[in-house]
C-alpha positions in Angstrom: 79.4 -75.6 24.9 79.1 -71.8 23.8 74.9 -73.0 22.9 74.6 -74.2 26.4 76.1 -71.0 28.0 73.5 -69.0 25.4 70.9 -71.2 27.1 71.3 -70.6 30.6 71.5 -66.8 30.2 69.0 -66.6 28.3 66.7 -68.8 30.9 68.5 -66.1 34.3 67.0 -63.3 32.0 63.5 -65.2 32.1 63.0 -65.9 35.4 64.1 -62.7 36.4 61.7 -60.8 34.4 59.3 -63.4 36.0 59.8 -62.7 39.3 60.3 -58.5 39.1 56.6 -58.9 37.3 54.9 -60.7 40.1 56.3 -58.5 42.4 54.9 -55.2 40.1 51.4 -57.6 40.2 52.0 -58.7 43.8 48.9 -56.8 45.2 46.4 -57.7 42.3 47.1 -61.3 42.6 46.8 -61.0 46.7 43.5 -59.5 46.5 42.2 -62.3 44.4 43.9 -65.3 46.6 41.2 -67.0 48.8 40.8 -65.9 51.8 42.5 -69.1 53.7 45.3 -68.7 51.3 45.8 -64.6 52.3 46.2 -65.6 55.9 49.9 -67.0 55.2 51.1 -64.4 52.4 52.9 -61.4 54.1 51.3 -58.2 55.1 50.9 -55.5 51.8 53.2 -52.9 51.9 50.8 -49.4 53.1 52.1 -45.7 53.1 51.4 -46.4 57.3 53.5 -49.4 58.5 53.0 -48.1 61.8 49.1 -49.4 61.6 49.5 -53.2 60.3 46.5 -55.0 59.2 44.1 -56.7 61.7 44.8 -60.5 62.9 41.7 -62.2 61.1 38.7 -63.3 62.9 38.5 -66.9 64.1 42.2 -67.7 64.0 43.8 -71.2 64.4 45.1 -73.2 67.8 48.9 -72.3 66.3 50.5 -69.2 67.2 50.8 -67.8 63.6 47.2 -68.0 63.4 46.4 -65.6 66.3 44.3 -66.5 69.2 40.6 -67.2 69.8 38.5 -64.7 70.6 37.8 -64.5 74.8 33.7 -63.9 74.5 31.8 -66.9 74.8 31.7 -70.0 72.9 28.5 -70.4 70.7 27.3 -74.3 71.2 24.0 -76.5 70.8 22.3 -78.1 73.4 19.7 -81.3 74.0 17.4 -82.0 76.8 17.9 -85.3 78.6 14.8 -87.2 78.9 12.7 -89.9 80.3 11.7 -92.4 78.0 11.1 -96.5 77.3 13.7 -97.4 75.5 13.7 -101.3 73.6 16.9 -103.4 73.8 17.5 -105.1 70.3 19.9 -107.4 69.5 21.1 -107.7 65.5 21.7 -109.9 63.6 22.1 -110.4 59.6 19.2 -112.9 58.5 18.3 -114.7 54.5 14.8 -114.8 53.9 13.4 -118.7 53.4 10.2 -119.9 51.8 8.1 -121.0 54.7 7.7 -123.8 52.8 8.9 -125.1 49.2 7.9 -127.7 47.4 9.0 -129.1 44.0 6.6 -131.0 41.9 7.8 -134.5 40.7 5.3 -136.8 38.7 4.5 -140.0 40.2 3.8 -141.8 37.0 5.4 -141.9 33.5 3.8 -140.3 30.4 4.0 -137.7 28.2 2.7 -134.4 29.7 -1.1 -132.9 27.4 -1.2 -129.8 29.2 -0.1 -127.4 32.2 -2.8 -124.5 33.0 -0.7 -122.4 35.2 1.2 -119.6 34.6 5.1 -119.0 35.7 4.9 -116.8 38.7 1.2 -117.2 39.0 0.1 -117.5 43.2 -1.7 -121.0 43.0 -3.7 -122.5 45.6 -4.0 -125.5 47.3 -5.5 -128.2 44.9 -5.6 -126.6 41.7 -4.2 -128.0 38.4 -0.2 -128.1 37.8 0.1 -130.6 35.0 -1.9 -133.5 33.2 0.1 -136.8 31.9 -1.7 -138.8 29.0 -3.8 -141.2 31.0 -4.8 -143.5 28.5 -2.6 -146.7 29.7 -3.7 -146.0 33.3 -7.1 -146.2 32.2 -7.0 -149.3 30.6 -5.3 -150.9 33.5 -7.9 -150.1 35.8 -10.7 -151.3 32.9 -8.5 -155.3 33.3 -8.4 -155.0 36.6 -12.3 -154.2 37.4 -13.2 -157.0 34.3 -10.7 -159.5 36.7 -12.7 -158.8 39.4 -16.0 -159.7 37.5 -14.4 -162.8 36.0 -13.8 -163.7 39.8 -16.4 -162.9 41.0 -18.2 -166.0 38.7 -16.2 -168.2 39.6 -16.4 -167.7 43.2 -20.6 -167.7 42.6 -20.5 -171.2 41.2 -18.2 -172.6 43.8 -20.3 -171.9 46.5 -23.3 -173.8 44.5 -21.3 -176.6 44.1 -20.5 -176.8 47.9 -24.4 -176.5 48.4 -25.1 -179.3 46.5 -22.5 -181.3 47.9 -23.5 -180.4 51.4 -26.9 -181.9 50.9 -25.3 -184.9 49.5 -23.2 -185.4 52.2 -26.3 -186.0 54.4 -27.5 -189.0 52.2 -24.3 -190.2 52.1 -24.3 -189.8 48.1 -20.5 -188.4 48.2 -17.7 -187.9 51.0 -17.2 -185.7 53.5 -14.0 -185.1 51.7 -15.5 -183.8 48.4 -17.9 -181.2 50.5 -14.6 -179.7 52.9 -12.3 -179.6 49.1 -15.3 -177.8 48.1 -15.4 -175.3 50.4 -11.5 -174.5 50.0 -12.7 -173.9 46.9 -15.0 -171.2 47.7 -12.4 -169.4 50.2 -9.8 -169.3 47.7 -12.0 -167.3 45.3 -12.7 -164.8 47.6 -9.3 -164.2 48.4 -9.3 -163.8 44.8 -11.5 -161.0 45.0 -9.9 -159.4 47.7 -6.7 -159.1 45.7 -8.8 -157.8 42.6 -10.4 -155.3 44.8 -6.9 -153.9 45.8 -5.5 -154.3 42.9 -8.6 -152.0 41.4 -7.9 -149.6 44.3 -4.1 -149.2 42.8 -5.0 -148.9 39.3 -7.7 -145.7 40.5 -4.8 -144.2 42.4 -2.1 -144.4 39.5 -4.6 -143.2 37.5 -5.2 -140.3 39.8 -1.5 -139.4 39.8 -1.8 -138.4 36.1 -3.4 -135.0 37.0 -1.2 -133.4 39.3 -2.2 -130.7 41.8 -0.5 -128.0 43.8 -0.1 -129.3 47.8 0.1 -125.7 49.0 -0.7 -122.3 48.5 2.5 -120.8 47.4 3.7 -118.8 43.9 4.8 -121.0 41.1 8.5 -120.5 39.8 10.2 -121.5 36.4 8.4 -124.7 34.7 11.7 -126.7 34.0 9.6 -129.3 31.4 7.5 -128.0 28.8 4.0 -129.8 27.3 4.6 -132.7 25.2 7.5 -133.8 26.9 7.6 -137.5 28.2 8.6 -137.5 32.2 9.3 -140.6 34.2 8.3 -141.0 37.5 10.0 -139.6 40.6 12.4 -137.1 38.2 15.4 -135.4 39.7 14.8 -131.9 38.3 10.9 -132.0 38.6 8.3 -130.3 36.5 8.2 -126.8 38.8 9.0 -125.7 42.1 6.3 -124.3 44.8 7.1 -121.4 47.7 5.2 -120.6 49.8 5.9 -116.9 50.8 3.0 -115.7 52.7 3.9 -116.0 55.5 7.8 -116.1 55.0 10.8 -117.0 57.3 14.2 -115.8 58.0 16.8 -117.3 59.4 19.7 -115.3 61.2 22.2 -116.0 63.7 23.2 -113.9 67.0 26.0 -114.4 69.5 25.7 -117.8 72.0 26.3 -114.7 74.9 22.8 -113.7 73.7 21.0 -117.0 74.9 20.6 -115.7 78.3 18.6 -112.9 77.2 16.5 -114.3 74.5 15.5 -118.3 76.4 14.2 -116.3 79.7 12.0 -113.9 77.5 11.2 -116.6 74.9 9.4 -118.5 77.7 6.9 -115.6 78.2 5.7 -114.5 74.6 7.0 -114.3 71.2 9.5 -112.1 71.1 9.3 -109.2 68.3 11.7 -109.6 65.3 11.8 -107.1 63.0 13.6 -107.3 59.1 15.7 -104.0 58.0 16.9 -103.4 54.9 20.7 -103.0 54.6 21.0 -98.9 55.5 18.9 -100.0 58.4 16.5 -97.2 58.6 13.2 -98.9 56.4 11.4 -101.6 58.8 10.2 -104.4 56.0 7.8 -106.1 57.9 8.0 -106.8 61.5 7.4 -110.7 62.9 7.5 -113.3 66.0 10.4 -115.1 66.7 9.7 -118.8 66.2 12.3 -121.0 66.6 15.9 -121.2 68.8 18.3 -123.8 67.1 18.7 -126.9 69.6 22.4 -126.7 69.6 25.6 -123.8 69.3 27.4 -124.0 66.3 30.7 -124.6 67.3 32.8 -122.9 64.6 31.1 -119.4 64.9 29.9 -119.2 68.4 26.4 -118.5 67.2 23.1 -119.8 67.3 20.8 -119.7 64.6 17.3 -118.4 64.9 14.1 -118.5 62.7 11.4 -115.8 62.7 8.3 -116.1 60.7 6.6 -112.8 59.0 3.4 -112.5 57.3 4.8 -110.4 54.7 1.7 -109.3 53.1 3.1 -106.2 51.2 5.5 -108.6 49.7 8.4 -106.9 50.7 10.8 -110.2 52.0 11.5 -112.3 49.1 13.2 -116.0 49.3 17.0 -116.2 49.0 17.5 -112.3 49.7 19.8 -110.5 52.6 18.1 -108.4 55.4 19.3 -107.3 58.6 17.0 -108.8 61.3 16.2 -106.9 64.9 15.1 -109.0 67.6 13.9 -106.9 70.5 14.6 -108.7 74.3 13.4 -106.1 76.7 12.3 -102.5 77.2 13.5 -100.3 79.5 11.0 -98.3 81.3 11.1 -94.8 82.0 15.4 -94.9 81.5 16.5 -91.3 81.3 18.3 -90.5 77.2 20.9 -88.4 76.1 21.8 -87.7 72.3 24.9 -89.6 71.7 26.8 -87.0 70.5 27.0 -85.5 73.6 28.8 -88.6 75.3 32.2 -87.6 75.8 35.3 -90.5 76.7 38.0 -89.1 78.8 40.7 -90.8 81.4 38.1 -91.5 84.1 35.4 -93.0 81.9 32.2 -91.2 80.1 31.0 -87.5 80.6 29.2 -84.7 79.1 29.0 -81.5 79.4 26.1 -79.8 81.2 24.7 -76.0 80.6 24.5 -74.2 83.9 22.2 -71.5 85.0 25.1 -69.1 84.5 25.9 -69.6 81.4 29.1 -71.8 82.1 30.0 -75.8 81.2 29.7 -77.8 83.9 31.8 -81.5 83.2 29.9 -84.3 84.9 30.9 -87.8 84.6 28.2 -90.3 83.6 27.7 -93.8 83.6 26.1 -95.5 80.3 24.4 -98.8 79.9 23.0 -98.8 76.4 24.5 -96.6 73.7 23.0 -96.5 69.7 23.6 -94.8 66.6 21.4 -91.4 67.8 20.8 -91.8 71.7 22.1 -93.7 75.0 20.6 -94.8 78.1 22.3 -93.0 80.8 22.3 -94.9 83.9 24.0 -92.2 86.6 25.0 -88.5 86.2 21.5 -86.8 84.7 18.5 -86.4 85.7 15.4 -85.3 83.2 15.0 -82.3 81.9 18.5 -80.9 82.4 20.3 -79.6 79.2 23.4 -80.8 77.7 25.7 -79.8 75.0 26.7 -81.8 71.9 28.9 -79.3 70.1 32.6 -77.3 70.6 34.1 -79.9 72.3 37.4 -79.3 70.9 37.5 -75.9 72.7 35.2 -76.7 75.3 36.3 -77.1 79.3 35.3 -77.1 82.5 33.6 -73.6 83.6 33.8 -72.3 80.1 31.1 -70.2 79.2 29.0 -70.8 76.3 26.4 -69.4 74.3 23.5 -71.2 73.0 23.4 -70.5 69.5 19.8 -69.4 68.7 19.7 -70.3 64.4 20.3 -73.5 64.4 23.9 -73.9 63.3 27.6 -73.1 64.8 30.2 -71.9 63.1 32.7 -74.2 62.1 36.2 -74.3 63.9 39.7 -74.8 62.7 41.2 -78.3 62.2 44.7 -79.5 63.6 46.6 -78.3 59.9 44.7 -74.7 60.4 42.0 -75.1 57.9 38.0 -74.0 58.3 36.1 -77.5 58.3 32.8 -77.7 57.3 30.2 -76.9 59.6 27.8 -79.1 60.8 24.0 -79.9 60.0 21.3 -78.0 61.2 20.1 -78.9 65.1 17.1 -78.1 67.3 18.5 -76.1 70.1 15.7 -77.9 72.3 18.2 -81.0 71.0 17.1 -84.8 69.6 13.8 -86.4 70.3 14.2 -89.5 72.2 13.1 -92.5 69.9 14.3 -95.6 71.8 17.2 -97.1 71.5 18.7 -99.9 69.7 20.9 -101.9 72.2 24.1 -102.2 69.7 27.0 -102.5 71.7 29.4 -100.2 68.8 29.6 -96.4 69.1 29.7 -94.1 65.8 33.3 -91.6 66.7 32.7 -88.5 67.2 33.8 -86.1 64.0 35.6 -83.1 64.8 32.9 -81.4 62.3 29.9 -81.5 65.2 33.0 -79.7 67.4 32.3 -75.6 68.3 34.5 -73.4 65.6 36.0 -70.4 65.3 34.3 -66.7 66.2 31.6 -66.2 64.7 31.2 -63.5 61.8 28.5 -60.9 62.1 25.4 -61.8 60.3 23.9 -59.9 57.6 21.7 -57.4 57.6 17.9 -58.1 56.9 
């Protein structure tokens, strides 16, 4: 018990020293802080408390930050413009061989030789594989000596029924002999009917020993190597053909869609284009070729097939891309940036820059929106400027202050701390490119918002 009592003491005497030091130290350690931290330490003690320090520049929405300065608010502005913007609907598409062919012998053997390479491009007619014809060959040499050995026969048969014809006239032998005779005769070239086909068969089996490609297409992995006996019609097959040039893909888009796609179908191909996955590359752009005959029931979808000509190589079979098929254009549609669409109680609006200097609200009504621009149906006209930054302190007849380098300070979040500022922006504002149709809307971050009061800039 007395060592415990020894212990606490002697901990009171530590702290204390600990604390009576920082408070010695107290303005060495404030001047280092961080400026966001200084903002909630105490003011430092001065030989004129009369004068206390100045609030800080840019301060927060909560009273013990201060409040925001009353000049104008610095902000960047776009130009709304005219422009024809394509409607796409998306969809998430696997690339297919065009066509894909695996090679299966048609006769038994043992395979002598392959002359093609594994992921060679092979065209239509050229080698795959040769199977030992030797049997074949022989089959076709009986069945062409059959033919000859029939062909004797049926020669002397129709001698015999000469002679007996003539001897039918003098009455040497029957009528009956002569017409048995001449049965003769027919049946031998029937004979040589069947050894003709059977000739013809023999040729063709023998022609099934060399095996040829039935497309152009790019061979895959051989799955039987030379030397290797094969029976006809094999399961796994000696190697499989695709055909990627062109290529297809197959996607799927919402039944809803059906209205748009079947009218404008009717007219021309439609334009389908393939996307990688961040969907800002354009692999190779296509025709629309085929709408499934029926809905599938489970998903609500229906599956579409477009056909590219994928020259650069850039779709390959079995892979994932993100497939845009474009419906429509709309011509001359006035476009805003769509950071600049604003959602309040009544529906959308932005904020317009008045020749005075002020923000004027105006409520607008969209019809497309995209990742970087919407189609603005009602509420601007071309030309007129609009702001995309400092909503968060921005209102109705504020005034505002185009920032002229680019870039706007940053403002304070809700828990009073300096957010980043935002990229870089054009104050002439985003180039129309056309947009994409998607009916999802990126939020708009706090970050593209106006920020606090600006701090003087340097001198040059």
């Amino acid at each position: 018990m007395p060592r415990l009592s020894r212990s606490l003491v002697t901990l009171a005497v530590l702290l204390a020293a600990g604390a009576g030091a920082a408070y010695l130290t107290r303005d060495r350690w404030r001047a280092s802080a961080p400026p966001w931290l200084q903002a909630y330490l105490p003011p430092a003690e001065t030989a004129d408390q009369s004068n206390p320090a100045p609030a800080r520049a840019g301060g927060g929405r909560r009273g013990r930050r201060g409040n925001f300065d009353s000049g104008p608010l610095p902000v960047l502005i776009a130009e709304a413009k005219t422009a024809d913007v394509p409607v796409y609907l998306y969809g998430v598409g696997t690339v297919k061989a065009y066509n894909t062919v695996t090679i299966t012998p048609q006769v038994g053997g043992q395979i002598v030789e392959m002359p093609f390479r594994e992921g060679q491009d092979v065209k239509k007619g050229d080698v795959i594989a040769r199977i030992d014809d030797s049997t074949y060959k022989a089959t076709l040499d009986q069945a062409i000596a059959k033919k000859a050995q029939d062909q004797a026969l049926l020669d002397n048969a129709k001698r015999d029924l000469q002679r007996y014809m003539g001897l039918v006239a003098s009455n040497s032998v029957t009528r009956q002999t002569a017409d048995t005779q001449r049965s003769t005769v027919a049946q031998y070239e029937a004979q040589l009917k069947s050894d003709d086909a059977a000739i013809a068969s023999a040729q063709a089996t023998l022609a099934y020993t060399i095996i040829t490609a039935p497309i152009d297409g790019r061979a895959g992995i051989r799955n039987v190597d030379v030397g290797n006996v094969v029976q006809a019609s094999s399961s796994t097959g000696l190697v499989t053909l695709t055909q990627i040039k062109p290529i297809a893909v197959l996607f799927s888009v919402p039944q809803q869609a059906l209205a748009e796609i079947a009218p404008a179908g009717g007219k021309e191909p439609l334009q389908v284009e393939a996307v990688r996955g961040d969907n800002k590359i354009v692999i190779d752009t296509g025709k629309l070729e085929v709408i499934n005959n029926e809905v599938d029931a489970s998903t609500g979808t229906i599956q579409l097939k477009a056909i590219f000509p994928n020259t650069s190589l850039g779709l390959w079979p079995g892979a994932f891309v993100n497939a845009k098929l474009k419906v429509r254009t709309l011509a001359g549609v006035v476009v805003a940036p769509t950071a600049a669409i604003q959602r309040g109680p009544n529906g959308t609006f932005v904020y317009v820059l008045g020749d005075d200097g002020t923000a004027k609200m105006r409520p607008v009504t969209v019809s497309q929106q995209g990742d970087e621009q919407v189609v603005v149906d009602s509420g601007l006209k071309n030309g007129e400027k609009i702001i995309t930054t400092g909503f968060a302190r921005l209102s109705d007849g504020a005034k505002v202050e185009v920032s002229k380098s680019g870039a706007v300070p940053a403002e304070d979040d809700e828990e009073g701390l300096e957010a980043p500022a935002p990229a870089a922006q054009p104050e002439s504002g985003g180039k129309a490119e056309g947009g994409d149709g998607q009916p999802q809307r990126k939020g708009h971050r706090r970050q593209q918002g106006g920020g606090a009061t600006p701090a003087p800039a340097p001198a040059p």
